[in-house]
C-alpha positions in Angstrom: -63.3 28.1 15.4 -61.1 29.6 18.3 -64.2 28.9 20.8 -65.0 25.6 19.6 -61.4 24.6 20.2 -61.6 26.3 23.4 -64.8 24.3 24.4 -63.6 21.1 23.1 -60.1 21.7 25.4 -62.7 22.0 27.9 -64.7 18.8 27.3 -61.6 16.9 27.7 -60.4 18.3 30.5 -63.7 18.0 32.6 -63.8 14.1 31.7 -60.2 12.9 32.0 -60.4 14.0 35.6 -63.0 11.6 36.9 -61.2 8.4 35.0 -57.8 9.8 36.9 -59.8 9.7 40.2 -61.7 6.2 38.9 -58.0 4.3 38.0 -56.5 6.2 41.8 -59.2 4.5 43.5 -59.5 1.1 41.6 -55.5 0.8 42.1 -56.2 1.3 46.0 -58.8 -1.1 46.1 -57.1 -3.6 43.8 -53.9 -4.1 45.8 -56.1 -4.4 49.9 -58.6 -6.7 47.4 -55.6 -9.2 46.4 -54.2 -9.0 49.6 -57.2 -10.3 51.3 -55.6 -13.9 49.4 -52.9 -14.6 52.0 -55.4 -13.5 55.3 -55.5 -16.2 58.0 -57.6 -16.9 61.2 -56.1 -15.8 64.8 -56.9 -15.3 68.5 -60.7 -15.3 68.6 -61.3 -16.7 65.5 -60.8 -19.6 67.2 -61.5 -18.9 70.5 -65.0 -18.2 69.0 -64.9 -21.5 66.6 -63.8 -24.0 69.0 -66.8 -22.7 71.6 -69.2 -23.4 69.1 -67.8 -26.8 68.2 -68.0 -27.0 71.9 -71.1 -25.9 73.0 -73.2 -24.7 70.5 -74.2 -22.0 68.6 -76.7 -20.1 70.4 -75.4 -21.5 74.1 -72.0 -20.5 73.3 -73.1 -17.0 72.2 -75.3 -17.1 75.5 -71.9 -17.8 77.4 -70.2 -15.3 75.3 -72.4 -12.8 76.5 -72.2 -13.5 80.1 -68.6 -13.7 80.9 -66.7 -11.3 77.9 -68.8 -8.9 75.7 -72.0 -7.9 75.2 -71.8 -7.2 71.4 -74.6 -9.6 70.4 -74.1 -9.2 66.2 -70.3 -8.6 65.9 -70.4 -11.9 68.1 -72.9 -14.0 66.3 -71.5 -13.2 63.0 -68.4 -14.4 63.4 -69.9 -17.6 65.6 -72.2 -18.4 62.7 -69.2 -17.8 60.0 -67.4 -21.5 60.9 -71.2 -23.0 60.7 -71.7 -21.4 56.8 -68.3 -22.2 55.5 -65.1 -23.4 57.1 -62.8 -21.2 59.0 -60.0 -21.4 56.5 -62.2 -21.0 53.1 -64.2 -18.2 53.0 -61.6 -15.8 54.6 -60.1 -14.6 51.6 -63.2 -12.9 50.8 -64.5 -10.8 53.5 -62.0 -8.0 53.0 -64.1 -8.4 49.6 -67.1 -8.4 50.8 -66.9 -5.5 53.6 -65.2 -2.6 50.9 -68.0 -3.3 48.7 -70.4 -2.7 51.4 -68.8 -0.3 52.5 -69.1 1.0 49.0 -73.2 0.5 48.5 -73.5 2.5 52.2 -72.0 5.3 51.0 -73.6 5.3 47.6 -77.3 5.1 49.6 -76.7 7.2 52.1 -75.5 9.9 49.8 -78.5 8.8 47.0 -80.6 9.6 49.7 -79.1 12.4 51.0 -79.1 14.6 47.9 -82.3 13.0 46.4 -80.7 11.2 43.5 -80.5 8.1 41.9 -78.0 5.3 43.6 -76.5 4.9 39.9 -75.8 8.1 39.3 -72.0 8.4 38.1 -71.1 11.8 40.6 -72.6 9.2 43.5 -70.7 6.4 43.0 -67.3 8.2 41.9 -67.5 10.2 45.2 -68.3 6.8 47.5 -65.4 5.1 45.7 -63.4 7.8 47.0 -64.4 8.2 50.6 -64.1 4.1 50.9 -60.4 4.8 49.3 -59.5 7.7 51.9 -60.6 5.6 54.4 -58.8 2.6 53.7 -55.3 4.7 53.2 -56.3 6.2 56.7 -57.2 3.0 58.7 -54.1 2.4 61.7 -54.4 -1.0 61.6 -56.3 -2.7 58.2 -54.4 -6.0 59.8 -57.3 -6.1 62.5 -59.8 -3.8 60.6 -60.4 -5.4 57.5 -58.2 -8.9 57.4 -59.1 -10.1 60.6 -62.6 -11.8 60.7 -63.1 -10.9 64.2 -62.2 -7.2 63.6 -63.8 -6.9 60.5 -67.2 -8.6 61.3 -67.2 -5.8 64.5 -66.4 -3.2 63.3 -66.7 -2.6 59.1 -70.3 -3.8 60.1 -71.2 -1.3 62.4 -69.6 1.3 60.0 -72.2 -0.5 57.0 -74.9 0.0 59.7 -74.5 3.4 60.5 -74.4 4.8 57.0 -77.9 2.8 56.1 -79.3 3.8 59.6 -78.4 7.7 58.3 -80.1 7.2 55.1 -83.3 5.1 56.2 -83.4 7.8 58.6 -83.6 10.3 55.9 -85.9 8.6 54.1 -88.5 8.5 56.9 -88.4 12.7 57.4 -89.1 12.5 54.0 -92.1 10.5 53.8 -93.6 12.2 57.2 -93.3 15.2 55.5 -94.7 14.0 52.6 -97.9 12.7 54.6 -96.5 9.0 52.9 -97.1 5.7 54.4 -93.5 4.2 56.2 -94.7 1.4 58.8 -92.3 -0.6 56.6 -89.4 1.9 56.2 -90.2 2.6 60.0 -89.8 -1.3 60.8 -86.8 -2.2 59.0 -85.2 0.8 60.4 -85.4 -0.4 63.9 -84.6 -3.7 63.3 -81.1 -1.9 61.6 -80.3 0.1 64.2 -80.9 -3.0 66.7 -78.5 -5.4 64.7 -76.1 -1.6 64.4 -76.0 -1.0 68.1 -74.9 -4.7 68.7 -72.1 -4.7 66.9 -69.1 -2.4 68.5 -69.3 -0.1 71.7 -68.4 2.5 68.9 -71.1 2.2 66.7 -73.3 1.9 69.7 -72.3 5.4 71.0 -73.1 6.6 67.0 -76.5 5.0 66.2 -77.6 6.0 70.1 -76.5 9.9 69.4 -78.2 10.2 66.1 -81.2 8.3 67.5 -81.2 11.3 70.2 -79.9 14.0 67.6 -83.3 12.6 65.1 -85.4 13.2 68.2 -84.2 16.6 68.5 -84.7 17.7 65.1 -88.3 16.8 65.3 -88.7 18.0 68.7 -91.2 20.7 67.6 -93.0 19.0 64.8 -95.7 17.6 66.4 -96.6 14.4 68.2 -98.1 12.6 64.9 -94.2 13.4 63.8 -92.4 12.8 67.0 -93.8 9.6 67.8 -91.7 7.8 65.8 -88.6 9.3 66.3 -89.0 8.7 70.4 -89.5 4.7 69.6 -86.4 4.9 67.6 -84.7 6.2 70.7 -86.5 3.9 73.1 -84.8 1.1 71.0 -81.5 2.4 71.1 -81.2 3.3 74.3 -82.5 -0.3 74.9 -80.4 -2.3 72.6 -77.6 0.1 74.8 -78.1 -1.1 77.3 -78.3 -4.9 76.3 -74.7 -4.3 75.0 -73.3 -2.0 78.0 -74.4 -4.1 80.9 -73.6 -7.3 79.6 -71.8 -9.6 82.6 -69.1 -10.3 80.5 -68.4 -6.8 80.2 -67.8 -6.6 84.1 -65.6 -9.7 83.7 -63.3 -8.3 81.2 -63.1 -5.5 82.8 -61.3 -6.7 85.9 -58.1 -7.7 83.4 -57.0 -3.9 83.0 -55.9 -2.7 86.5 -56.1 1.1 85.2 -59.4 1.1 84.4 -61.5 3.8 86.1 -59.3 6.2 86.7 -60.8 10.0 85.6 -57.9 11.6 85.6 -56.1 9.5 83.4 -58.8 8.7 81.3 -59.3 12.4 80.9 -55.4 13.2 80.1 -54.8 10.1 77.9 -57.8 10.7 75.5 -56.7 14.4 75.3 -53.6 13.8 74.6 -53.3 11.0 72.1 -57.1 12.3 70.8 -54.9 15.0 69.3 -52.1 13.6 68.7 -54.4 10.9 66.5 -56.0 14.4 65.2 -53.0 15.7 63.9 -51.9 12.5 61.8 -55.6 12.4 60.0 -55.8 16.1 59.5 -51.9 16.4 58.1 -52.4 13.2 55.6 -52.2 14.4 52.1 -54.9 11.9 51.1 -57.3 13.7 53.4 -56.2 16.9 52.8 -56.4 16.8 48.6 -60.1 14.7 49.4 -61.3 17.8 51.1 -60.6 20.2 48.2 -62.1 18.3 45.6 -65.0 17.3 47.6 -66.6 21.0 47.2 -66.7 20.5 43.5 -68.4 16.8 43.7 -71.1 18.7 46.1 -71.8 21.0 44.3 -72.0 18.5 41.4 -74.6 16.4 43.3 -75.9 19.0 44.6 -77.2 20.1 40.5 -78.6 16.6 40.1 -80.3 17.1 43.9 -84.1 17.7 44.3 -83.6 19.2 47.2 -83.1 22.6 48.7 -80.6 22.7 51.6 -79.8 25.5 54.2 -76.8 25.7 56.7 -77.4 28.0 59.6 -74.4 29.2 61.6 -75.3 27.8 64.8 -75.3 24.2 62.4 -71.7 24.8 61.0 -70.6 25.4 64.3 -72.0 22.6 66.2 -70.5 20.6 63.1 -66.8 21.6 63.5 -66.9 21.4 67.4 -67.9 17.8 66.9 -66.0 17.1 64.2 -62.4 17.9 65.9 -64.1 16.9 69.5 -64.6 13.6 68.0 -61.1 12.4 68.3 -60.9 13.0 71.8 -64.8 12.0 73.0 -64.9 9.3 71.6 -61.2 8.1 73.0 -62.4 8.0 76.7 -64.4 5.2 76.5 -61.4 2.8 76.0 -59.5 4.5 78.5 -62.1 4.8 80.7 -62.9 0.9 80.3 -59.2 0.1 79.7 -57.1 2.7 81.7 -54.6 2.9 78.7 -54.8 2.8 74.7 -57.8 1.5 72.6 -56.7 -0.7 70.3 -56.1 0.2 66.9 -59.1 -1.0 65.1 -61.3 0.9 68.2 -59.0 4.0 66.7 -60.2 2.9 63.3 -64.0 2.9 64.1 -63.4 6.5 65.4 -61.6 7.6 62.0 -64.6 6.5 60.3 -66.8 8.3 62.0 -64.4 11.5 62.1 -64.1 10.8 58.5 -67.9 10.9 57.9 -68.4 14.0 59.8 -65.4 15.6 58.7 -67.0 15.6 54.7 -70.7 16.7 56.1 -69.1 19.6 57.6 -66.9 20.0 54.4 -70.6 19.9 52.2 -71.8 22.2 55.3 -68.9 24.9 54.2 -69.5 24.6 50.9 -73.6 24.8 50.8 -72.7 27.9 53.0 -70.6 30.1 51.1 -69.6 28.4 47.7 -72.6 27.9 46.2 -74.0 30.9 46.4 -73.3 34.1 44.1 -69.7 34.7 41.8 -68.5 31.6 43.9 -71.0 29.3 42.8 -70.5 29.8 39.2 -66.5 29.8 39.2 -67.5 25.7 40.9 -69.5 25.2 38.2 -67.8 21.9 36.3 -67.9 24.2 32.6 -66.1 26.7 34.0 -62.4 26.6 33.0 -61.1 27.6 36.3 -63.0 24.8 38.0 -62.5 22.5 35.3 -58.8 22.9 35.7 -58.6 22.8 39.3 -60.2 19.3 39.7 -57.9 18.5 36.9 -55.0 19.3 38.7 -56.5 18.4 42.5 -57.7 14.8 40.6 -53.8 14.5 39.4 -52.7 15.3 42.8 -55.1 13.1 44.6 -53.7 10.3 42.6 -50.5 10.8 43.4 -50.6 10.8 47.0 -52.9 7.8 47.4 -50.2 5.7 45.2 -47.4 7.3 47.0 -48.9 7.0 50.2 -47.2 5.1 53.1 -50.4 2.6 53.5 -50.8 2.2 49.9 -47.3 1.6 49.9 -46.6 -0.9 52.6 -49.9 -2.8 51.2 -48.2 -3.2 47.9 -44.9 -4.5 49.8 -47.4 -6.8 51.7 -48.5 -8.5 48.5 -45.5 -8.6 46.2 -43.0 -9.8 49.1 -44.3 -10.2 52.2 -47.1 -12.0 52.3 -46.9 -15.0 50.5 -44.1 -16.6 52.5 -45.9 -15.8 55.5 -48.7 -18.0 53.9 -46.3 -20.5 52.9 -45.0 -21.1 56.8 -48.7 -21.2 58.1 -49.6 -23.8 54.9 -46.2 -25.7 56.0 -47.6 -25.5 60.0 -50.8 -27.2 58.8 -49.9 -29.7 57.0 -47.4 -30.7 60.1 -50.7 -30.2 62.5 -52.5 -32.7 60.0 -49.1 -35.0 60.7 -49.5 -34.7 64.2 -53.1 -35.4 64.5 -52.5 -38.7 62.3 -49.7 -39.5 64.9 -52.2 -39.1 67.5 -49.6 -36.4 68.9 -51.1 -34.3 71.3 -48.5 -32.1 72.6 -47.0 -29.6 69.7 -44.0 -27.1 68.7 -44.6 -25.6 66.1 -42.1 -23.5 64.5 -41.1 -19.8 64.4 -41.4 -17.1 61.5 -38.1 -15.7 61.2 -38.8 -13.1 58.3 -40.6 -9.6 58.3 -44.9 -9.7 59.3 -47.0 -8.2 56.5 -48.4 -5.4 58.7 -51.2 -5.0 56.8 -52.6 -8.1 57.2 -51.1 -10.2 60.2 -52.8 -9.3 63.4 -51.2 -11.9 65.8 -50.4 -15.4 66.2 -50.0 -17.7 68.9 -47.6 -17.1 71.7 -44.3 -19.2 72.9 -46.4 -20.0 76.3 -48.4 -22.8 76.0 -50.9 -21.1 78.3 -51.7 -18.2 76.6 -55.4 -18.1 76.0 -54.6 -18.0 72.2 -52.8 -21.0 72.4 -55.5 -22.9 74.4 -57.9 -22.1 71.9 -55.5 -23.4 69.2 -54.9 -26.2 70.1 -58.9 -27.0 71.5 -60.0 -26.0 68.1 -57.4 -28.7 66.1 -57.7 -30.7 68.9 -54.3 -30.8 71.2 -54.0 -30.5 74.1 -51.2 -28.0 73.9 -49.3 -26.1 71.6 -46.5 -23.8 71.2 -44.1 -21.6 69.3 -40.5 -22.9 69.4 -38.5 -20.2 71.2 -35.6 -18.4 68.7 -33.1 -15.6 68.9 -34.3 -13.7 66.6 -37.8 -13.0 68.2 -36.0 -13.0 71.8 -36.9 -8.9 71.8 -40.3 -9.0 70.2 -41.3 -11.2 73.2 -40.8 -8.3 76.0 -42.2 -5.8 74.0 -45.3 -7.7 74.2 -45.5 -7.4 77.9 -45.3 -3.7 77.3 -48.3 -1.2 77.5 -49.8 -0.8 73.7 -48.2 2.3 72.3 -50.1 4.7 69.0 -48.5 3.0 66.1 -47.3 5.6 63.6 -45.7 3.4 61.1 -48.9 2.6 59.1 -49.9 6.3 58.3 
């Protein structure tokens, strides 16, 4: 009777933990979800809108291309986005749209990682929570995730990269297997072409594990190799389609640093680390980390596969792991002479993130899952069973009680609806105006407290700022304006000052 009690204790305890973890995530999700109600258009949303009106579709992409970027998808999905719905309508659902992505990624890439059904309740509970750590880890979700511009560029590559990953599993697989993949084979190029054109991030990813896949399969054989070189071939090509775009050159000359080595080199060490440090010391990471070995060893029992992890492996794992702050920095101050923007810093967190948890699984392949350890990890074991317990409980706590989970929730209860309210109000008098056949507009000021979590900018008191212009080409003025106040007197020469690490979201 004593043991059956004991069991039943046991039961329980192994399956309240994943509903803790399930109602953690759901409550995360829930709040940047509702949030994405009060999102609204800025800066190149309608740059980008008002060139199309303009020009064109495809010949305003064409311009795009040859005098700012050369990201050819992040810009045509948010060129064709006006074209499918209208600016204004479909915004509230791309936050939506991009964490459930986000979502499915994960689930395939680990589904195929661990040979295991895409359903399978372990998969999905673990890809809830890496899209959950990520989001109460992301600098800036205002340009990240809320902004179309942002999100389109960035979350997409992100999407990309995990599906890239998992096709490219997928294809060792059947090569081994002697299978047929000329269709896996195709619509994994055609991914990493669309991947690659998306964010100078991504494109530095997708080309390294394009090179890293050729390097695996080095010694296999040329039947075997073949493929792998005409994946890199591609990369390297859609590479450089992206990196010697005209625009790029064009851009360029706006940051006077740029090209400097020795400050490219000191700024990415220093605020590399310094970015580091805040991921590495958030207690949402850190609690992530120690439950992680018990949901792969958990999907690791439902794998069909065997897996080794060679020393010379884990280490070439944790050097790039904590190098990846800090590589992946110079870029943007190599480009830029000074700070990446914070959604750049984002991209890089998601593929720290991403590695971070391989090299966890790494660890715990190595020397947990083998011998007395791998049966106290075992979920029926009450030490085990009481330790996700407590780690699920503690989890919980500090993504609720963390400062982006936080500030979101202060975003939607207070915040962000009367900032919605004054841009609603500024339409309606830019409706007015048209009717009046106005054409020059002042517009007035907000003079409560930004939700940081989703406002990304607005346009500027000059009438010239490039923001403005597009503004008032896309409603059709010929100028508009913020109306100067006292209140925002400061905020105005803090603009003009070089872009600082924000530490307020984290």
């Amino acid at each position: 009777m004593h043991t059956n009690r004991h069991q039943s204790r046991l039961v329980l305890v192994t399956q309240l933990a994943p509903y803790m973890l399930l109602a953690a995530c759901l409550a995360v999700l829930l709040v940047f979800v509702m949030l994405a109600q009060y999102a609204q258009p800025s800066s190149d949303d309608f740059c980008m809108a008002s060139g199309v009106n303009d020009n064109g579709l495809i010949a305003h992409l064409w311009n795009h291309y040859l005098e700012w970027s050369g990201r050819y998808t992040g810009n045509a999905l948010y060129a064709a986005y006006p074209l499918v719905t209208d600016l204004f309508d479909g915004y509230r659902y791309i936050p939506a749209i991009v964490i459930t992505a986000l979502f499915l990624a994960t689930a395939f890439f680990l589904s195929t990682l661990f040979n295991t059904v895409i359903y399978a309740r372990p998969v999905l509970l673990t890809s809830l929570c890496f899209v959950c750590v990520y989001l109460l880890g992301m600098m800036s979700p205002a340009s990240g995730l809320y902004w179309m511009a942002g999100a389109f560029t960035y979350q997409t590559a992100n999407v990309l990269l995990l599906v890239t990953l998992g096709l490219m599993l997928r294809l060792s697989e059947r090569q081994k297997n002697s299978s047929r993949y000329f269709i896996l084979f195709s619509v994994l190029l055609l991914v990493i072409v669309v991947a690659i054109g998306a964010n100078e991030t991504g494109m530095l990813a997708i080309t390294g594990v394009a090179l890293l896949g050729v390097l695996v399969h080095l010694r296999s054989g040329r039947a075997i190799l073949w493929p792998w070189m005409v994946i890199l071939a591609v990369s390297l090509v859609s590479f450089d389609v992206v990196y010697f775009s005209p625009g790029n050159a064009i851009r360029a000359a706006d940051f006077p640093l740029k090209h400097d080595l020795l400050r490219s080199i000191n700024g990415s060490l220093s605020v590399g680390l310094e970015i580091l440090w805040i991921w590495i010391s958030n207690p949402v990471l850190i609690i992530s980390s120690m439950l992680a070995p018990f949901a792969i060893i958990r999907l690791l029992q439902l794998s069909g596969r065997s897996f080794t992890v060679p020393g010379p492996l884990l280490a070439a794992l944790l050097v790039c792991t904590f190098a990846m702050p800090v590589v992946l920095q110079f870029p943007a101050w190599w480009a830029m002479g000074g700070w990446p923007p914070a959604r750049t810093v984002d991209a890089i967190y998601f593929l720290f993130l991403l590695s971070w948890f391989v090299t966890v699984g790494a660890v715990t392949i190595r020397y947990l899952y083998t011998g007395e350890s791998a049966t106290m990890m075992q979920p029926n074991h009450p030490y085990a069973a009481v330790a996700v317990l407590a780690l699920s409980a503690l989890f919980s706590y500090a993504a609720v009680e963390s400062k982006a989970y936080k500030l979101a929730k202060t975003d939607l209860f207070q915040l962000a609806r009367p900032y919605y309210d004054y841009l609603s109000k500024r339409y309606e008098q830019i409706e007015q105006a048209l009717a009046d056949e106005q054409r020059y507009l002042v517009v007035a000021d907000y003079q409560q407290e930004y939700p940081r979590t989703i406002f990304f900018n607005d346009i500027m008191y000059d009438p010239g700022h490039w923001r403005n212009v597009c503004y008032a080409d896309y409603f059709g003025f010929e100028k508009i304006k913020r109306a100067h106040s006292k209140r925002n007197s400061g905020r105005r020469k803090m603009q003009k000052a070089p872009q600082a690490l924000d530490r307020g979201y984290l």
